[in-house]
C-alpha positions as CSV (number, residue, x, y, z in Angstrom):
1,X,40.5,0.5,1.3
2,X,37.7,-1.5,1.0
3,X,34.6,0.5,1.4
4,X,30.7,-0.7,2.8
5,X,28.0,1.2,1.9
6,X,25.1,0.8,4.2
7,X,21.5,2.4,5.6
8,X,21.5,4.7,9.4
9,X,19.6,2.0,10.5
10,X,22.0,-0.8,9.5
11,X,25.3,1.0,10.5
12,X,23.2,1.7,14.2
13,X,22.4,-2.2,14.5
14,X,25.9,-2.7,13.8
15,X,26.9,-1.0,16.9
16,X,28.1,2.1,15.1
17,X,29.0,5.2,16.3
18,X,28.9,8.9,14.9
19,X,27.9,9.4,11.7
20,X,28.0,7.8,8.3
21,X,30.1,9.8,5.8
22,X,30.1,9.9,2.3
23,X,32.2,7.1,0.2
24,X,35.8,8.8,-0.9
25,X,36.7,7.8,-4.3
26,X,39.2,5.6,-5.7
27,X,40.4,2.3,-6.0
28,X,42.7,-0.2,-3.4
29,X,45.9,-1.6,-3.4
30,X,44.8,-3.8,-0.5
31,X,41.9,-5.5,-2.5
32,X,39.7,-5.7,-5.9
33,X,36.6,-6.2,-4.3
34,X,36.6,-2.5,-2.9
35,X,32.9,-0.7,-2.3
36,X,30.2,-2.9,-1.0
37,X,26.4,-2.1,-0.4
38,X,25.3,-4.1,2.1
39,X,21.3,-4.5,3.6
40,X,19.6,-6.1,6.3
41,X,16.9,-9.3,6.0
42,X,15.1,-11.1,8.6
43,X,14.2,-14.3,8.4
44,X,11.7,-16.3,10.8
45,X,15.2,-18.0,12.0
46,X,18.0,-14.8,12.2
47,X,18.7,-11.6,11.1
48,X,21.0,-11.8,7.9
49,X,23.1,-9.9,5.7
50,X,23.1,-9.4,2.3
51,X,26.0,-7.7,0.5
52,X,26.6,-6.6,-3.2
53,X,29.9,-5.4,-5.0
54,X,29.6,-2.4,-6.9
55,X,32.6,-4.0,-9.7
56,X,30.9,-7.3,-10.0
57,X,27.9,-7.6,-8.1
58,X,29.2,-10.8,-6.6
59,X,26.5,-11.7,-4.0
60,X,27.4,-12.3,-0.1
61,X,24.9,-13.9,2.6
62,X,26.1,-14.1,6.3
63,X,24.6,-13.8,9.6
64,X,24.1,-10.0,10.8
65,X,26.5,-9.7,13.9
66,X,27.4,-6.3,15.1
67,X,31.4,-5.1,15.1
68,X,34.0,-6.0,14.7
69,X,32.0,-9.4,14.1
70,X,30.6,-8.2,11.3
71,X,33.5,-7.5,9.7
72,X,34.4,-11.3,10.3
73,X,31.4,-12.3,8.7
74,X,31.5,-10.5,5.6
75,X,35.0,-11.4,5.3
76,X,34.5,-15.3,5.2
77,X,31.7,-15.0,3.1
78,X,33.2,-13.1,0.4
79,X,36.2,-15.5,0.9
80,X,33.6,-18.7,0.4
81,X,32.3,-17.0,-2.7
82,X,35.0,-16.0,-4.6
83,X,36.6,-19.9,-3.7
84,X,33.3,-21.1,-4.7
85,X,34.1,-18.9,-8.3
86,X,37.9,-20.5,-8.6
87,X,39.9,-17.8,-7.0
88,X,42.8,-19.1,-5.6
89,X,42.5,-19.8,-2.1
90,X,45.7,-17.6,-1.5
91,X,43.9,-14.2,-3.2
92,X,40.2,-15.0,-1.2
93,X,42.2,-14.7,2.1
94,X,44.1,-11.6,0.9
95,X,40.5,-10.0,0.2
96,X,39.0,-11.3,3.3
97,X,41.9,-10.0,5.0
98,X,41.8,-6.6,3.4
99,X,38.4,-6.4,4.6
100,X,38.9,-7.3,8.2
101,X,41.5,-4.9,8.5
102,X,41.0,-1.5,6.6
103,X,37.3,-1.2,5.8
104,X,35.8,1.8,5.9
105,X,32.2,2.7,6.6
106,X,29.8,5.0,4.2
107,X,26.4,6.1,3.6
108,X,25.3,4.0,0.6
109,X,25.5,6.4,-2.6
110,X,24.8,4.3,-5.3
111,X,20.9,3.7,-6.1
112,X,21.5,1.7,-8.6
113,X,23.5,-0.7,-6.6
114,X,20.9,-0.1,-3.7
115,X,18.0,-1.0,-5.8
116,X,19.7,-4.1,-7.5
117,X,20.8,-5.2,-3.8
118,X,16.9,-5.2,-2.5
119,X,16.1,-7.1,-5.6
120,X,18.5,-9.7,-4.4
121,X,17.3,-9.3,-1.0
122,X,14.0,-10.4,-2.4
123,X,15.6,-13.8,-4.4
124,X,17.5,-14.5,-1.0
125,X,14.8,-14.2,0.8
126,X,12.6,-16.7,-1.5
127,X,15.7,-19.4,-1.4
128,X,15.8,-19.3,2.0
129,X,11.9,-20.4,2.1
130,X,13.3,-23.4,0.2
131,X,16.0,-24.7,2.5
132,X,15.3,-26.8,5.2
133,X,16.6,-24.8,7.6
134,X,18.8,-21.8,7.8
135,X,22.6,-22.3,8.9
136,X,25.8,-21.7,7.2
137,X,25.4,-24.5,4.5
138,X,21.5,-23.0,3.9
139,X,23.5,-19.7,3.2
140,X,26.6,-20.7,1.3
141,X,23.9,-22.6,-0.7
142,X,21.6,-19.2,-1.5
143,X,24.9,-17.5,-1.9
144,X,26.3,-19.8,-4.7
145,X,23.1,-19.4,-6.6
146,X,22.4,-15.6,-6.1
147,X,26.2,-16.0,-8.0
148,X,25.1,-17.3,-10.9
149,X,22.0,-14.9,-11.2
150,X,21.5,-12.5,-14.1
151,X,21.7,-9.1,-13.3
152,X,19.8,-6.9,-16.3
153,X,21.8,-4.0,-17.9
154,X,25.2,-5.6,-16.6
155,X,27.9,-7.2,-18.8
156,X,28.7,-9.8,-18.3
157,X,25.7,-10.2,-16.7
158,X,26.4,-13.0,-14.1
159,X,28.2,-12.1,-11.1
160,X,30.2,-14.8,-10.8
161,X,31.4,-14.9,-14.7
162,X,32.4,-10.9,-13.7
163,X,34.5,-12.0,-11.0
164,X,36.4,-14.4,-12.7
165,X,36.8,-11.9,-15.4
166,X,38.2,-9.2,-12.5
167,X,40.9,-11.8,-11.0
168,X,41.9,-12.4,-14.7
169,X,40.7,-16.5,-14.3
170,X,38.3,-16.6,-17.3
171,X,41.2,-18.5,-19.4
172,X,42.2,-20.9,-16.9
173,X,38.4,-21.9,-16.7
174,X,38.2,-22.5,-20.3
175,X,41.0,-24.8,-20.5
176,X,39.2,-26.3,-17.2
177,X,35.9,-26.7,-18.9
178,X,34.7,-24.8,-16.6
């Protein structure tokens, strides 16, 4: 089951109720892309999302709704990145779908992760100053190019590179030129 890691104060704007446990290991059968770390930023515009992927750090943006909406959001971005990263469209709705339907909530664990995800926070944050304005296109924009961000200490390093690698596509983009 796919897992997200987040703060009291994130799982509380969510709408949340009871406590936040602690993540239970192991790996799912209903996804790849199974622990996430997710984190709040404001903007002057809306109050955003950021998530990170403990396998591959592949980088999610999407507006911060509360439950089950959130759920929704998270799922279509990750679905827009990993398309945006060649994964058949058939496998992105499988992941969003295993997120929609069997995540799990946790008190975020990792501070590795944690501290790579605020760093991220920081470069969204920064790209969004760039765009025009801040709606979906604005964020699938960020997103694509938090993707393709180095990440120090990780190999391969780029998170988009490791999630082709994790769906097994690296061949098919080198005989894609890609």
């Amino acid at each position: 089951m796919p897992t997200v890691m987040c703060t009291r104060n994130l799982w509380r704007a969510l709408g949340g109720r009871g406590q936040l446990g602690l993540r239970e290991p192991g790996r799912s059968e209903r996804g790849k892309l199974c622990v996430w770390s997710v984190r709040e930023l404001f903007t002057r515009k809306m109050a955003l999302a950021i998530g990170l992927e403990e396998s591959t750090y592949l980088t999610v943006v999407f507006p911060l709704l509360e439950l089950p909406d959130f759920l929704r959001s998270l799922a279509a971005s990750v679905a827009t990145a990993l398309e945006a990263t060649g994964v058949p469209r058939a496998v992105c709705e499988h992941e969003a779908w295993a997120i929609m339907e069997h995540t799990r909530f946790a008190k975020n664990d990792n501070r590795s992760l944690l501290g790579s995800l605020n760093d991220v926070a920081f470069h969204a944050d920064v790209l969004l100053e760039s765009e025009r304005r801040v709606n979906l296109v604005a964020l699938e924009h960020v997103q694509a190019q938090l993707n393709r961000m180095p990440h120090v200490g990780r190999e391969p390093a780029f998170p988009d590179q490791a999630t082709r690698l994790l769906f097994a596509l690296q061949p098919l983009l080198r005989r894609a030129g890609v």
